[in-house]
N, C-alpha and C positions, 0 to 999 in steps of 0.2 A: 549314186555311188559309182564309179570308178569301173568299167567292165573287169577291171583285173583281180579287182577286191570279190565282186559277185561271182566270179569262177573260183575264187580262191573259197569261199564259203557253200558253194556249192558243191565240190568236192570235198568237203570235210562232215556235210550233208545239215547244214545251218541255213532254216530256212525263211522260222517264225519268227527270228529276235530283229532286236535294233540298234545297230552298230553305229558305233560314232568310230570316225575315224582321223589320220594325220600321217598325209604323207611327208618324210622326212628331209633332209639334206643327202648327199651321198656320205657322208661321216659322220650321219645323226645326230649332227650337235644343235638342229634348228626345224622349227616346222614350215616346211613350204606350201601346203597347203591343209585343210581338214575343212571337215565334215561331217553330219551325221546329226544323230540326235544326241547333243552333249549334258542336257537337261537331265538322263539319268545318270551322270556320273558326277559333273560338279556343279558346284554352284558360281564358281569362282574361272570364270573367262574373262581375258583382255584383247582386245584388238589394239596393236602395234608395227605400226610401217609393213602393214600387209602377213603380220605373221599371229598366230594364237599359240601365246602362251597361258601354259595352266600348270601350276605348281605339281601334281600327284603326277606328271609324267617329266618333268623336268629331268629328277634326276637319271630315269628313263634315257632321256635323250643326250646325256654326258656320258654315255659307257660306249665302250665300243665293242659293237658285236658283231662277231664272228660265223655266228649259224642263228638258223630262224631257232626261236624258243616259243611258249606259253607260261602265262605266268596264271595259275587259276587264284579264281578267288580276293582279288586284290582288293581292297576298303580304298574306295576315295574318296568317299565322306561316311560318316556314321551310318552302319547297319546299311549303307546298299552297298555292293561288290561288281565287280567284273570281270571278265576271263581276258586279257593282254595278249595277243598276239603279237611278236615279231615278226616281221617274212619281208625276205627281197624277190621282186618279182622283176624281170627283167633290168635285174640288178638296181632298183629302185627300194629302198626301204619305206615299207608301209610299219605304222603301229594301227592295230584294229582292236577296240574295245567291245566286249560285245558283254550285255548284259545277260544274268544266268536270271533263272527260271526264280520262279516264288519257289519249288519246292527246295532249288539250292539254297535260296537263301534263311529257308526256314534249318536245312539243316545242316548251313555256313552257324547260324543262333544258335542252333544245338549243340553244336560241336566247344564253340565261343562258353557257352556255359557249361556245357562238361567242365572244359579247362579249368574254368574259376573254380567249381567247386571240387578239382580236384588239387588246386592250388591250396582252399579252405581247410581240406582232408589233412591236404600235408603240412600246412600249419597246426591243425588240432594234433595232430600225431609227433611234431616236436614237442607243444606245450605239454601234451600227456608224456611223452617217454622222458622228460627232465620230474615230473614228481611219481610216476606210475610203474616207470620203467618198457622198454622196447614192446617184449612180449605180451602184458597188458593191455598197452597202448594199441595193438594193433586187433586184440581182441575186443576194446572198447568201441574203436572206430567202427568194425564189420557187424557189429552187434552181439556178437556173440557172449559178452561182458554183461551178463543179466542178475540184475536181482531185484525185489519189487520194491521200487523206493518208498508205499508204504510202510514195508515194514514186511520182514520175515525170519523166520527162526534157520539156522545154521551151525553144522558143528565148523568150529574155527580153531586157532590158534592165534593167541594173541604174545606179541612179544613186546619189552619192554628194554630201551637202551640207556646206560645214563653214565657221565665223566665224573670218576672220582677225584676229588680233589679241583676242582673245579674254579669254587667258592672262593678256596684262597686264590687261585691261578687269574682270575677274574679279579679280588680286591687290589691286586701287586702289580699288573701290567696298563699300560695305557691301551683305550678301548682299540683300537686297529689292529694293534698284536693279539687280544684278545678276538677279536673275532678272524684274524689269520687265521690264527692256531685252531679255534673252534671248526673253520672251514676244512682245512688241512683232516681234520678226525672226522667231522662229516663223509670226507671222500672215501673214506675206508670204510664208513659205517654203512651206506646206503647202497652202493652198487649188490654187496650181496642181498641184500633183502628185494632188491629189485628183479636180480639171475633167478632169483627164485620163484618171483611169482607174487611175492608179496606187496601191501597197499603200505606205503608209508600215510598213517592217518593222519599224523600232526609233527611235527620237530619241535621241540619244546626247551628254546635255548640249547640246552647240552646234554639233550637227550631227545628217543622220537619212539613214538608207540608206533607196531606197525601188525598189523592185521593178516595170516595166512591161511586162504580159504574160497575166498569170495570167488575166485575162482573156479566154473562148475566141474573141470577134471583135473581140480587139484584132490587127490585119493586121500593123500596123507598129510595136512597139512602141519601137524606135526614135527613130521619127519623134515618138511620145509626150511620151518622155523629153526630145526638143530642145526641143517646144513649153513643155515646164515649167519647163525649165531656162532659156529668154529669158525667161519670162513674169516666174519669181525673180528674176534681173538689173536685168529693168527695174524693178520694184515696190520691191527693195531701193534702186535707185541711185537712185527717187524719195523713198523714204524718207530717204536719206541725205543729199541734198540740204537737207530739211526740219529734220533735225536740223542738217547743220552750218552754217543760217541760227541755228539758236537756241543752238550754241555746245554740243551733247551729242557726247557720245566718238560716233565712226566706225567701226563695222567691216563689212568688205566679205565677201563669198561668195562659195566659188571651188568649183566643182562637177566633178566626174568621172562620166566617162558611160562604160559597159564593154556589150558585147553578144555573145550566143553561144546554146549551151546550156548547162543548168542542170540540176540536179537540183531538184524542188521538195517538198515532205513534211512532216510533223510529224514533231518529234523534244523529246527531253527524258525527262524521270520520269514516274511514276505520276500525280504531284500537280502537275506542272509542266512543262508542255507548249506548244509555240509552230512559229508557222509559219515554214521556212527553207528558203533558198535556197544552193545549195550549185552552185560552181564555177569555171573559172580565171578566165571574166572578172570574176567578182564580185571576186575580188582585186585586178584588173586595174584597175577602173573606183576600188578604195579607194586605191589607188597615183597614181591619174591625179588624184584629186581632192586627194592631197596634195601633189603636184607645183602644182595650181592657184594663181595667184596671184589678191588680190581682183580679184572681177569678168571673170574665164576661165570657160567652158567646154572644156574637154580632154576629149577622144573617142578611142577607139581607132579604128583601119584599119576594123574590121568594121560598125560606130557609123556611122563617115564614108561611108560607099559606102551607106549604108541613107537616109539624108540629105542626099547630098550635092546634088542635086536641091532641094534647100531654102535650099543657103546661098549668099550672094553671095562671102564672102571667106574665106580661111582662111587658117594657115600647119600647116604641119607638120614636124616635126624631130624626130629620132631622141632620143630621151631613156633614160639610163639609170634604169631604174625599179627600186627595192629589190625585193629578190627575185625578180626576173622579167625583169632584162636590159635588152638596149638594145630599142628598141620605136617604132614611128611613133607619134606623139604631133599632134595635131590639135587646134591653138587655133580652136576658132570663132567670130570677131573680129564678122563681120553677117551676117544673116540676113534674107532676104524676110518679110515679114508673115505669120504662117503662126498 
């Protein structure tokens, strides 16, 4: 090696590696000489009219520079690295390659796979906050999103969404416009339920059962479900407005809210598996939201006393509900700002 490269490495206090090196042109566009042990960096040398070129320092050698650098760390071929020095030494530009230790390279790997799996992280963290919502989503990723996918009992609140008028809006349009328009009421229906904390379980055409609770410091999950359920209302009944200034079909949202315990668990096959909610008032709250007419919320007894502290007006009437009898049935007509 070169006396001017071994004082150059000596004062920087490098004493155990194996540097490959190239000394350059005065405008760095060429190698005039090198050296070294180039074996650990590539595989790929050519001899040409007295000069060695190697592709990973090429473009290296088309810049023009100005002051000595380091470049740490550089891959010139899979999984080995090396730390790149520039330096002009009696105005002579040297490139010096010096291989880094096994422990940097172990945690050059380490680092290399953090990244990816915090690439993974931020992909699972879109794919959840489009069906889970943000706040969820980031409680799912860190763990803290627990419940025992055997199977466990929890007091919840189940809500139920669904478009009135639907049926016919669906036999009269060609399917694109139908499902524009269904999308367009999607957008209003889901973001509240997700501000909230809520699981959208299923979307079910033109309606979606959604789950509030599952959450372990969701207190009142209840009171969750009411705020989603006005927020839907209004957002729809603004929407509605908008359309029928411009003369498009109308359909209104009539929602059912059920509260109790639950069973909560995965069930399914082998290959096909899914998260569910299992018990009376969740039938309860599907029964209420069929009964709804557009723009009702309907609540059970247990729903209303968890809330009623919320609302300014109500009615309630005994309604016979399919399969489940006659039952207090609770229209929540206004509500405080909440």
């Amino acid at each position: 090696m070169p006396d001017e490269l071994l004082n150059y490495l000596t004062n920087i206090h490098i004493y155990q590696l194996s540097p490959a090196w190239a000394k350059l042109d005065e405008q760095c566009h060429s190698i005039v000489e090198c050296g070294g042990d180039w074996s650990k960096y590539t595989d790929d040398i050519s001899v040409h009219s007295g000069l060695v070129v190697e592709d990973a320092f090429l473009f290296l050698c088309g810049q023009s520079f100005e002051a000595d650098f380091m470049l740490p760390q550089m891959e010139l071929r899979e999984n080995y690295f090396t730390n790149i020095h520039f330096i002009r030494i009696a105005s002579t530009p040297w490139l010096l390659f010096l291989d880094v230790s096994e422990q940097t390279q172990q945690q050059q790997l380490q680092q290399q796979n953090a990244n990816e799996l915090s690439l993974v992280r931020d992909q699972q963290r879109r794919v959840l906050d489009r069906y889970v919502g943000g706040a969820v989503a980031e409680r799912s990723i860190e763990g803290r999103l627990t419940f025992d996918a055997a199977g466990e009992r929890r007091n919840i609140s189940t809500m139920f969404i669904d478009l009135r008028s639907f049926t016919i809006f669906n036999q009269n349009y060609d399917p694109q416009h139908v499902m524009d328009v269904l999308n367009q009421y999607m957008e209003k229906m889901i973001p509240p339920i997700l501000d909230e904390f809520g699981l959208v379980d299923k979307i079910t055409g033109d309606g979606a059962m959604t789950v509030f609770g599952v959450l372990n410091d969701q207190n009142n999950p209840s009171e969750s479900a009411l705020r989603a359920a006005l927020r839907i209302q209004r957002e729809v009944l603004t929407m509605n407005d908008l359309r029928r200034e411009q003369g498009d079909y109308i359909m209104e949202v009539g929602i059912g809210i059920g509260s109790g315990e639950a069973v909560l668990g995965i069930i399914g096959a082998r290959d096909r598996r899914a998260f569910s909610v299992i018990g009376p008032h969740v039938n309860l709250a599907a029964r209420l939201e069929g009964a709804a007419r557009g723009g009702e919320i309907l609540v059970d007894e247990t729903t209303f006393h968890a809330v009623k502290s919320l609302i300014n007006d109500y009615e309630c009437v005994n309604t016979e509900l399919k399969g489940i009898g006659v039952s207090s049935v609770y229209n929540l007509r206004y509500s405080r700002d909440i």
